[in-house]
N, C-alpha and C positions, 0 to 999 in steps of 0.2 A: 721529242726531237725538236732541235733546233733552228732551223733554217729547213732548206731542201736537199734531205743527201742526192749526191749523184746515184746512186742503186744500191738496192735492197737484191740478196741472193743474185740472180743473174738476169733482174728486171731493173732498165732505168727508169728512174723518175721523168717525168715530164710534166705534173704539177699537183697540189692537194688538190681534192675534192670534195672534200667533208672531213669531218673529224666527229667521235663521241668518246665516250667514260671509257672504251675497251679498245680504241684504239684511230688511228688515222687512214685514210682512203687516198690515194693516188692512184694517179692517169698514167699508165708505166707500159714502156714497151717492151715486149718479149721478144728477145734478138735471135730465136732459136727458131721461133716461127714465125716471125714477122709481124703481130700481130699487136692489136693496141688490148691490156685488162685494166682490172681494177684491181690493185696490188690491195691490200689490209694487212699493216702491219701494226702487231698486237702490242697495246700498253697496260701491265699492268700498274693497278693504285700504289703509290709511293708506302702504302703502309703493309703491305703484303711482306709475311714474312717468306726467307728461304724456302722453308717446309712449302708452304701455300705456291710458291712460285713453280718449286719440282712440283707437286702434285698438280696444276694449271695446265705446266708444259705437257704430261704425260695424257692429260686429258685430255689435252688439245689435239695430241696428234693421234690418238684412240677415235676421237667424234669424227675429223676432217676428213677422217680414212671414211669413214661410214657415212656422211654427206659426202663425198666422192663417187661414193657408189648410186646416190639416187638420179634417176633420170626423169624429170619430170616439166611440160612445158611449162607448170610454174613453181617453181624450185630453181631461182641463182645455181648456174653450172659454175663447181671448182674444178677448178685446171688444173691446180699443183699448193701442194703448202710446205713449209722448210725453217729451217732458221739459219737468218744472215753469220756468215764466219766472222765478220769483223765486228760485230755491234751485240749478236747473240737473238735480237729479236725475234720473234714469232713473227710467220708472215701467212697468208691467205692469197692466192692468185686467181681471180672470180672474173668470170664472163661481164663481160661492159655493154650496161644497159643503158639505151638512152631514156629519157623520161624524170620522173621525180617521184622522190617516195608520198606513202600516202600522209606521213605528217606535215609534210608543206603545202601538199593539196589540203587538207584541213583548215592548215592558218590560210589560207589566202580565201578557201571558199566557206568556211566556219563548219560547213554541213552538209552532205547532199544526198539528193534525191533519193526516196527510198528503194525505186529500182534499182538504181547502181549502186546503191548501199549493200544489196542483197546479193546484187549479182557478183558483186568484188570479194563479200564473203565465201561466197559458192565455189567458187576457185581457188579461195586459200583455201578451203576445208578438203577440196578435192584434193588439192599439192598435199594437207595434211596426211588426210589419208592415204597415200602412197610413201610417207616417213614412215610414220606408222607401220604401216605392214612391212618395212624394213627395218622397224625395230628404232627409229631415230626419234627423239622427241627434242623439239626445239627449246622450248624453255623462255623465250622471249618474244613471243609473239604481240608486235608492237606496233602502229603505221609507221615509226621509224624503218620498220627490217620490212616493209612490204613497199614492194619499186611498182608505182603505176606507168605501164609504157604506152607512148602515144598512141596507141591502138584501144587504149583505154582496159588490157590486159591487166591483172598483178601479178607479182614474183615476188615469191618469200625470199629473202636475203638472211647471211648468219646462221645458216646450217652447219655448225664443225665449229661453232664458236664459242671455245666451252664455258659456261657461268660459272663463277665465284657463287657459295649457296648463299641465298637468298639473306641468310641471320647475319651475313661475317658484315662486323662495322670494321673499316681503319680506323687507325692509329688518332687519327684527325676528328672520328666519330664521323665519318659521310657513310650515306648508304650504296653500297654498292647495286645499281641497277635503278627501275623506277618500279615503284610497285605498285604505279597505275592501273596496270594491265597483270600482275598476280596473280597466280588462284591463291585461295587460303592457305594448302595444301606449301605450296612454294613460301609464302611467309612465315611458313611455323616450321620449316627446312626441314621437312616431312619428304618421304620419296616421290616422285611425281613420274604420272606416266604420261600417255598422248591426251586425256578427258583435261588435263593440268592446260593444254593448247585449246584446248576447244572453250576453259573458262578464258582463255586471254583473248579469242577470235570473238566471244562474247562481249568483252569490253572495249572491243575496238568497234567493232559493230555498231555499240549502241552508240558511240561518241561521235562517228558515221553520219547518224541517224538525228542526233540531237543539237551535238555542237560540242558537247561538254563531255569529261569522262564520267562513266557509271560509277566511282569512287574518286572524291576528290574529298583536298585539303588543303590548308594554307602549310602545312609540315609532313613528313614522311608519317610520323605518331599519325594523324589525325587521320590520311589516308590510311594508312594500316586500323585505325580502330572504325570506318565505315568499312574497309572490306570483309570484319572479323564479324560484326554486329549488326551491319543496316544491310536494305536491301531497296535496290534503285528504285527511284521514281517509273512507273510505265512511264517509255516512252512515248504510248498514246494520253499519255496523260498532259506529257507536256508540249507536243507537236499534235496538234489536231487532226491534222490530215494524215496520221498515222494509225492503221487500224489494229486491233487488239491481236487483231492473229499473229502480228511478231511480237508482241508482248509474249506471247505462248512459248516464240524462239528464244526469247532472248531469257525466260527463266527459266526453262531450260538448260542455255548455255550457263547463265550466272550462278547458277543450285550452290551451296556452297557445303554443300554434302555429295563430293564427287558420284559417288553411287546413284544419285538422282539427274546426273548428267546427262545428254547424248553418252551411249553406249560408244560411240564414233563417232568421228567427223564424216564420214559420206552418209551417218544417219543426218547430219543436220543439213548436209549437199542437198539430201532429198526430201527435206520440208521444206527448205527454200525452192526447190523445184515442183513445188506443188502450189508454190504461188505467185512465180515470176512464171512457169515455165520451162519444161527440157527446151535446152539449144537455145531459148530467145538470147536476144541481144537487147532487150528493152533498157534502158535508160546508157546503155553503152557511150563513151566517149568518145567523140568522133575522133578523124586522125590529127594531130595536129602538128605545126613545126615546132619540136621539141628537141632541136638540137642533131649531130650526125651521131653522137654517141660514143663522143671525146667531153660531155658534159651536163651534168644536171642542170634540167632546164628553169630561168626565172623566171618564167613567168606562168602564172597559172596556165592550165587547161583550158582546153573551150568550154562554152558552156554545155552543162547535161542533157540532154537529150531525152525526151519519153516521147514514144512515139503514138499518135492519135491513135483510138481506138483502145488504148489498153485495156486490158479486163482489173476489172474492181477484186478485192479481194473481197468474200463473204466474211463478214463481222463475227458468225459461227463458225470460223473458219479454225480448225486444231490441228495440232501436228502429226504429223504421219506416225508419233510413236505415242502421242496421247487422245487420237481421232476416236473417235469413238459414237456408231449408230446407233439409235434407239428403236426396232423396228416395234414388232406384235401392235397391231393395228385392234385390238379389242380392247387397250390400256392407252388411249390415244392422250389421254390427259398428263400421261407421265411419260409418255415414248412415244410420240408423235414427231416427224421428222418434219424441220421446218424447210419444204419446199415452196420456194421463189418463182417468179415470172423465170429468171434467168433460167434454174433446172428445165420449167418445161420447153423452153427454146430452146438449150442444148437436146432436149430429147428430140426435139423435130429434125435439129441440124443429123441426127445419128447416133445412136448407142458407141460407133468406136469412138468417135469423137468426146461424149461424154466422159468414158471410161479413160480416155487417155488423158483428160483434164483433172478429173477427180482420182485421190490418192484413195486407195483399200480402206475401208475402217478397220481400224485395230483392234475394237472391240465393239459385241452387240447385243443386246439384251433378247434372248429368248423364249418361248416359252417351254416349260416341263412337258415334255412329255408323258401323255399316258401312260402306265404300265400296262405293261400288253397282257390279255387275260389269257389262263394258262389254258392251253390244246386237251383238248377231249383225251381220256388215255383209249387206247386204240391196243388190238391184239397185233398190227403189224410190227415187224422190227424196227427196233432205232435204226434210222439211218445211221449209215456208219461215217466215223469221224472223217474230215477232210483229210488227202496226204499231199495236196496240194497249197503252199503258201497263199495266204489271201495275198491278192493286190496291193502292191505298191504305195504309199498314203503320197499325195502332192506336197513337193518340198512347201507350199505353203497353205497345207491345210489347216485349219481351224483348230484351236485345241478348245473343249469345252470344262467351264468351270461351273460348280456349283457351289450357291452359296448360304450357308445353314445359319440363321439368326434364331439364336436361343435368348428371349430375357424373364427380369423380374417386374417389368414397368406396367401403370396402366394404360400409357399411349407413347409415343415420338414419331421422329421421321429419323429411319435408317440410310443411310449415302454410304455408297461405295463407288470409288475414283480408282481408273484404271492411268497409269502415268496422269495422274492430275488432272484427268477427267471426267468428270462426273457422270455413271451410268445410270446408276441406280439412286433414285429418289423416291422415296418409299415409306407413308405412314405405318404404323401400327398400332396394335392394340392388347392387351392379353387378358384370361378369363380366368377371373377368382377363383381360384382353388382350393383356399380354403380359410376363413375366420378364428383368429384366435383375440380373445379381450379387447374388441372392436377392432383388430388390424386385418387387412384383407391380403392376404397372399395371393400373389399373381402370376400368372407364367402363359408365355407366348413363344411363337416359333413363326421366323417369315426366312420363306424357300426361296430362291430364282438362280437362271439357269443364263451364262455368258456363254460366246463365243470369242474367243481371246485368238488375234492371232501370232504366230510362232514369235519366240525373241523372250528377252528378259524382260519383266515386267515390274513395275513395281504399282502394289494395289493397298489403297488405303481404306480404313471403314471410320465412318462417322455415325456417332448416334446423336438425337440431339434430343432431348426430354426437359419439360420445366424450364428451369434455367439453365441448365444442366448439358456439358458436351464433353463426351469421351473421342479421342483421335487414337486412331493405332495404326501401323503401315508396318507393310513387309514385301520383301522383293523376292520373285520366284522365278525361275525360267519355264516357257511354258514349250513343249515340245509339237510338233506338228500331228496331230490327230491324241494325242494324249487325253484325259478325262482326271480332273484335278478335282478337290472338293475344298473349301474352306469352310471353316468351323468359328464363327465371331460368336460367343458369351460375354454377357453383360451381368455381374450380379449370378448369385447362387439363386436357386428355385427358389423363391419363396426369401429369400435371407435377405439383409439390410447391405449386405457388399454392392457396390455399383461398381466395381472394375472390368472393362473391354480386356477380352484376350480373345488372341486369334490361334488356330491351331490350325495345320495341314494335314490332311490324307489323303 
């Protein structure tokens, strides 16, 4: 558009306020309730054909309906969406924020603080998760489409805003969108679901956190070939004062094998809350004048705030779905639990205390059980079977795994990782069985016993021998009070094969 029309559907203009690839933003007054929005109305690329244009419109007004419906304090409220009788265009009528998105807070502050880094995630992931469980997946999750309000709040923006897919070049060769923030998933115009937002809340995150985005390039190509093939620098690798426990977040988020995801966004809510804190406000933005909310504000934000005292994260610190304890205190050398001056000070301050700081482990190494020796036979009767249901199992009871290492080696160290955390650390050995023309056949067996708790799982086994490493992983969902066994062979008994395979029963 040209100039400034006088109105769009039954909203006048009263002036731009941004503009992007998918369309312009105006400050428009709604004469029916008196009120000031933020009109968006839709452009698409000059090379879209007809087809593309019907199939847009009908999308657009399929999502709008369905971002319509969500209510969430952060989730952009749409009012109304239409299209102009005189012009034909697509239009959006969204609640008016005052504040500024988070891509201008970037350019102005390059990076910030890793509390407000985490806690500004925690809140999109929370608005995420309530799309989600309505069934909406954004698809653009970008600091452009996240509004910071003076309050130092976010709001996702562009809910109902429907993408052109990811592959379609114009006419002109430009790419439609930025694939900055992409999952893989989305560049290879694969179907994407809600894990496709939790990779893009991942690369907003980390650029949060850094300065820079997690896949960059000087061309769309070169961006697209680091997000297909490389995998980011840790963040604490390149900010100092950043500790590895969000490294743990953010590979996680970034997995580029969505199955290795957060399962959810309110699972990644609640590993950021295992380390900022339920409820805190730490590094929050104070209030500032940012305008009455007839305009995006110039000038940066106040500065970030963290407030004395905060708590350190522990450096052993893991996520809530790859945490994972080491207890049995008779193997102290390989499951020894590395407790701190800090643990036994929260022990004094109080067990609720403790418990409410520290997230459940997810998994924990056990010991086997004796098998219980069999009962004298007795001329009394069997007791007769129950005809009453046993009890109830707690929605978040333990499930236990067992885990069966068969090999043909004369030593290694066996590792098994439960979501990418290491339980099990474990040499071996095995005993000759038998000599044939100076060759010695070997064969070994190493037992142990987890406690996994409920949720999808995904559990890897590593062997490592000589020079020599076999990887294998698979993903299982484990049931509350269930009893699982894994089966890892290496190598036939005795035979020259070294192939890892896993089996379930």
């Amino acid at each position: 558009m040209n100039g400034l029309p006088e109105a769009v559907g039954r909203y006048r203009l009263l002036r731009e306020l941004g503009r992007g690839m998918m369309g312009v933003v105006y400050l428009a007054k709604d004469p029916d309730l008196g009120r000031d929005i933020a009109l968006k109305v839709i452009q698409l690329p000059p090379g879209a054909t007809e087809a593309e244009r019907s199939s847009f419109e009908q999308r657009f007004f399929a999502e709008a309906q369905s971002a319509a419906r969500l209510t969430h304090p952060g989730i952009v409220i749409v009012h109304d969406v239409g299209r102009d009788a005189t012009s034909g265009a697509l239009f959006m009528a969204l609640q008016l924020l005052p504040g500024q998105t988070l891509d201008h807070l970037l350019k102005s502050r390059k990076r910030l603080e890793w509390q407000e880094a985490l806690r500004i995630t925690r809140k999109v992931a929370e608005a995420l998760e309530h799309a989600h469980s309505e069934g909406v997946v954004h698809r653009d999750i970008k600091p452009a489409n996240i509004m910071i309000l003076p309050s130092g709040e976010p709001k996702i923006m562009d809910f109902g805003i429907a993408k052109i897919e990811a592959g379609h070049l114009t006419a002109t060769g430009q790419f439609i969108g930025t694939p900055l923030y992409m999952s893989p998933e989305q560049a290879m115009a694969r179907p994407v679901d809600g894990r496709s937002d939790i990779f893009s809340l991942g690369s907003v995150l980390y650029e949060m956190l850094v300065g820079t985005p997690a896949f960059d390039g000087e061309s769309v190509t070169k961006i697209l070939f680091q997000l297909m093939s490389t995998e980011p620098e840790p963040p604490s690798a390149r900010i100092g004062s950043l500790s590895p426990a969000i490294d743990n977040i953010l590979r996680r988020c970034l997995a580029k094998d969505a199955t290795l995801r957060y399962s959810s966004a309110q699972a990644l809510a609640n590993d950021i809350t295992a380390i900022i804190g339920p409820g805190t406000d730490a590094g929050r933005l104070p209030p500032s004048s940012v305008g009455s909310g007839t305009e995006i504000a110039e000038s940066p934000l106040a500065a970030l705030v963290t407030p004395e005292g905060e708590r350190r994260i522990p450096e052993d610190w893991a996520s809530l779905e790859t945490r994972a304890l080491r207890g049995n205190p008779a193997k102290k050398s390989r499951r020894a639990l590395m407790v701190g001056g800090g643990v036994v000070a929260l022990a004094l301050a109080g067990w609720a205390t403790w418990s409410f700081l520290t997230p459940p482990p997810v998994a924990r190494l056990i010991e086997t059980p004796a098998e219980p020796e069999p009962a004298p036979s007795t001329s009394e009767p069997a007791e007769a079977p129950r005809t009453t249901p046993p009890p109830a199992r707690p929605a978040n009871q333990a499930a236990r795994l067992t885990v069966d290492f068969e090999h043909s080696l004369k030593g290694g160290v066996f590792r098994l990782y439960v979501d990418d955390l290491r339980v099990i650390d474990e040499p071996f050995g095995g005993r000759i069985t038998k000599k044939i023309v100076g060759m010695e056949m070997r064969k070994g067996r190493l037992t142990e016993t987890l406690e996994v708790m409920p949720g999808l799982r995904v559990v890897k086994v590593e062997v490592l021998w000589d020079d020599n490493i076999k990887t294998e992983r698979s993903q299982t969902f484990f049931n509350p009070g269930s009893r699982l066994r894994l089966k890892a062979k290496l190598g036939s008994m005795g035979g020259l094969r070294k192939d890892l395979s896993l089996e379930w029963n």
